[in-house]
C-alpha positions, 0 to 999 in steps of 0.5 A: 617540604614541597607545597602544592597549592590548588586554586581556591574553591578547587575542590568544591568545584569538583565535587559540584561537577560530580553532582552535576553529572549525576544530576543529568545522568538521573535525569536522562534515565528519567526521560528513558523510563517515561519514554519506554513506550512511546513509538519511534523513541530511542534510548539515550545514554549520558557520555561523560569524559573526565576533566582537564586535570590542573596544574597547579603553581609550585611555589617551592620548586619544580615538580610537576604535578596535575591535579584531577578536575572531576568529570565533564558532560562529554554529550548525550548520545542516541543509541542506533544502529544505522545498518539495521535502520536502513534494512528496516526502512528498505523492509518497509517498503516491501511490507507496505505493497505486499499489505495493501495488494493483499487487501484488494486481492481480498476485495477481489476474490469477494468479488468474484466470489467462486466457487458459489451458488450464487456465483457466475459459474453456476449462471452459465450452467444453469443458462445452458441447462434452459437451452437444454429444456428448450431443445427437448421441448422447443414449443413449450413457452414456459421453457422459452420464458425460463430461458429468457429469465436465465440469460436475465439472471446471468446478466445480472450477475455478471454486471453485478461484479463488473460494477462492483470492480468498476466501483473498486477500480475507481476508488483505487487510482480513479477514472480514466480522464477524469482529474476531479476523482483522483484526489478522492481515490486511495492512491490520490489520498497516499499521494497528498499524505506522502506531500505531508510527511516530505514537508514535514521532514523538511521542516525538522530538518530545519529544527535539527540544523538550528540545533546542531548548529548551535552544538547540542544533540537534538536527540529527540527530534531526530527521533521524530523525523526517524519515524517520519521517514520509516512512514515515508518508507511504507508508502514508496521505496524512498531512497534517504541519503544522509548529508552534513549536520544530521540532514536528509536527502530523500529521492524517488523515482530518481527525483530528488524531493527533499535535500536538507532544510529544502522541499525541492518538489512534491508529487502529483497525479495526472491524466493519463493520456497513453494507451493504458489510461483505462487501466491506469488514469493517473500518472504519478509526477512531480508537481514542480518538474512534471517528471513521470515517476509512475513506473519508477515507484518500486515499492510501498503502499502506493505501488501496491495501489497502482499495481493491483489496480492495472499497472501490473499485468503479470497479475490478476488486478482489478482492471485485468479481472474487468476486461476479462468478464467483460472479454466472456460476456461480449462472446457469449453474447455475440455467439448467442445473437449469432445463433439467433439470427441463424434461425427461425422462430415458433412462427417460422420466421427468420430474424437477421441481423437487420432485425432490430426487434427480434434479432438480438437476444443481448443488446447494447445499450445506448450510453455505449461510447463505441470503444473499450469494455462493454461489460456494464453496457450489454442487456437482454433484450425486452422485446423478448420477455413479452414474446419468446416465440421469437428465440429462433430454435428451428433450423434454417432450412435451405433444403425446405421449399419455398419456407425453409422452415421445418415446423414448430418441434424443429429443435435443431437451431435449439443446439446451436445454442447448446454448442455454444458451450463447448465453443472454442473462442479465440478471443478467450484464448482459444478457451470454452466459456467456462474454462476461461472462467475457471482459468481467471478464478485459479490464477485470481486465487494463485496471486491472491495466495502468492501476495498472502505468503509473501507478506507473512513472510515479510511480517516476519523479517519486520518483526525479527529486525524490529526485535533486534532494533529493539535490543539496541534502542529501546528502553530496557526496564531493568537496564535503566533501573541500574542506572537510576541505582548507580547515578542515585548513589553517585549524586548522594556521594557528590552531596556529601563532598559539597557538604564537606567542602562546604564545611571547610571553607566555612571554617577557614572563613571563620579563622579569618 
């Protein structure tokens, strides 16, 4: 008869493994249900793998024969789906321009704020419905005073708004030359939040090298940084490539800004010194390098922010939208004051452009640098409010000698004023007045429109890939409950062996 002798304490030993394996896989099903909540936390599923079998001496021949040892913990294993990661992130991006160019399409539209009673349209109506009582009744100074008050109103309506895309332009990317606004701005705020997050990545990655070289899994803080890259990706288009060790590469614009446990650079905004500096103040670079990467941010909030506040011009943005009134209001003025000085007033007199009282219905004021929009700078002119005779309704008359003057019911200059409507003017691309405002209110309402249905459409891809993320890395409830069920059952089992061997060699201690 052939005896097999295992080596003591054999089987105590392998029922001790069991109940180890039970314990951790209780244990990891714990973690899950406690997780099952919590944002970015990815399942976890115990690997076990079994033993090395034993083979044991044969003291009594030669055959040979191997001994089962139990189960080993194989490693504990984060459950992903790399592609549908990748995809996501990449979406990320996408949803993360279209959400903040959709906000200040909102802020803009309530800007504008047409059609409305209250709006710019209606002030140019109603502006040349005075110039129409005028005509009827060019002596009246009641119609003189009302027309005066129009072109007050019509003012204010249109500095009004420019102020207000003046004031969003500013908090959107800053002012033009001026560095100190930038930190404040939004994009000066996602810039410095973006810094955060790469230094924070970077120092997980250091974390997860120390761990992973000491070869355990630091499940739970790639987790963490998984969902530091996935915030990353909202603000700008980050390119992650994976290197040795559970690091992370991330680029933008073509600049590498973290590789493994390194922060190589960070980004930082800086004057524009270029042509479009009023409609773009600050350029995005690298702090270290100095490398402009503006234009090569092709996604996320931030390129959200640049775009819609001028760096897009295929779009109706913030700054596009400013120059555009501003465009309007210089030619209706100047056409006004054209016509003013083309006539004669209620006296007979005549105001040419010299005149520096009476010669200007719209003036500019003196803070004007010479250069760029002059929208917030443009004003009526006081001198008239104390003395409307002076609007040049009478025609100059040439054919009229010596005076040139008709008499006070002349009303024929009092058109010129009205045809001003139906100008054509080549620098509101060969448009009236009003249908360059209607035109710049339609394609405003157009894009707005455009950035809504895009974005619900990508809220839609977010939420079918996160729903399919879901199905492989979240916490199934009942999934789990099985597993507490099964790993339960497994320990009970692996305690009766203990107690079981426990009892033999108990009683082969007391035989000796």
């Amino acid at each position: 008869m052939i005896m097999i002798i295992p080596p003591s304490f054999f089987g105590f030993q392998t029922a001790q493994r069991a109940l180890l394996a039970s314990q951790a896989g209780l244990n990891i099903v714990n973690h899950n249900i406690s997780n099952a909540n919590t944002d970015g936390y990815t399942r976890q599923r115990l690997d076990l793998s079994t033993s090395s079998p034993l083979a044991p001496p044969n003291l009594q021949g030669q055959i040979n024969l191997q001994l089962g040892q139990g189960v080993d913990i194989a490693g504990i294993t984060r459950i992903r789906d790399t592609f549908l990661d990748n995809q996501y992130q990449k979406e990320l991006g996408t949803q993360g321009e279209l959400t903040k160019g959709n906000e200040i399409f909102n802020q803009l539209e309530s800007v504008v704020d047409e059609p409305s009673s209250t709006g710019l349209a209606n002030s140019i109506q109603q502006l040349f419905a005075s110039v129409s009582d005028m005509r009827n009744n060019p002596q009246s100074l009641p119609a003189r005073t009302a027309f005066i008050q129009k072109m007050v109103d019509l003012t204010q309506v249109i500095k009004n708004q420019g102020q207000q895309l003046a004031d969003l332009h500013k908090n959107l990317i800053g002012t033009a030359g001026d560095a100190s606004s930038f930190p404040t701005s939004q994009l000066g705020i996602s810039i410095t939040d973006l810094n955060s997050k790469l230094a924070s990545i970077a120092s997980y990655n250091k974390q997860i090298n120390a761990i992973t070289s000491s070869g355990a899994p630091p499940n739970d803080l790639l987790d963490k940084r998984n969902q530091l890259v996935e915030q990353l990706s909202g603000f700008a288009d980050i390119d992650v490539k994976p290197l040795n060790g559970e690091q992370l590469q991330i680029s933008l614009g073509g600049q590498i800004l973290v590789r493994g446990t390194e922060l190589l650079d960070t980004l930082s905004l800086t004057v524009n010194a270029g042509g479009n500096a009023a409609a773009v103040p600050a350029l995005v670079t690298t702090t270290t390098g100095g490398t402009d990467i503006t234009n090569g941010i092709k996604g996320g909030k931030i390129k959200g922010i640049l775009d819609l506040a001028g760096n897009n011009t295929a779009i109706e943005n913030v700054y596009g939208v400013f120059s555009k009134l501003s465009s309007l209001f210089e030619n209706l003025t100047g056409q006004f004051n054209a016509v003013q000085q083309g006539g004669r007033d209620l006296t007979g007199t005549q105001h040419p452009v010299t005149d520096t009282v009476y010669g200007e219905l719209f003036n500019t004021d003196s803070t004007y640098s010479g250069s760029g929009p002059k929208l917030l700078f443009l004003k009526v002119n006081p001198n008239f409010k104390l003395n409307p005779d002076k609007i040049s309704l009478a025609k100059d008359d040439t054919t009229i000698v010596p005076s040139g003057f008709a008499g006070v019911g002349d009303s024929r200059n009092a058109k010129a004023f009205a045809d001003i409507r139906t100008t054509v003017f080549s620098g509101l691309s060969n448009s009236t007045l009003e249908t360059f405002h209607q035109s710049l209110v339609s394609r405003l309402g157009t894009d707005a429109r455009s950035y809504q249905d895009r974005l619900d459409s990508q809220d839609t891809v977010i939420t079918s890939l996160e729903g399919r993320r879901q199905s492989v890395s979240g916490v199934n409830l009942d999934e789990e409950s099985l597993n507490l069920l099964k790993f339960q059952r497994s320990f009970e089992a692996a305690s009766r062996m203990v107690k079981a061997f426990n009892e033999v060699y108990q009683t082969i201690l007391n035989m000796v």
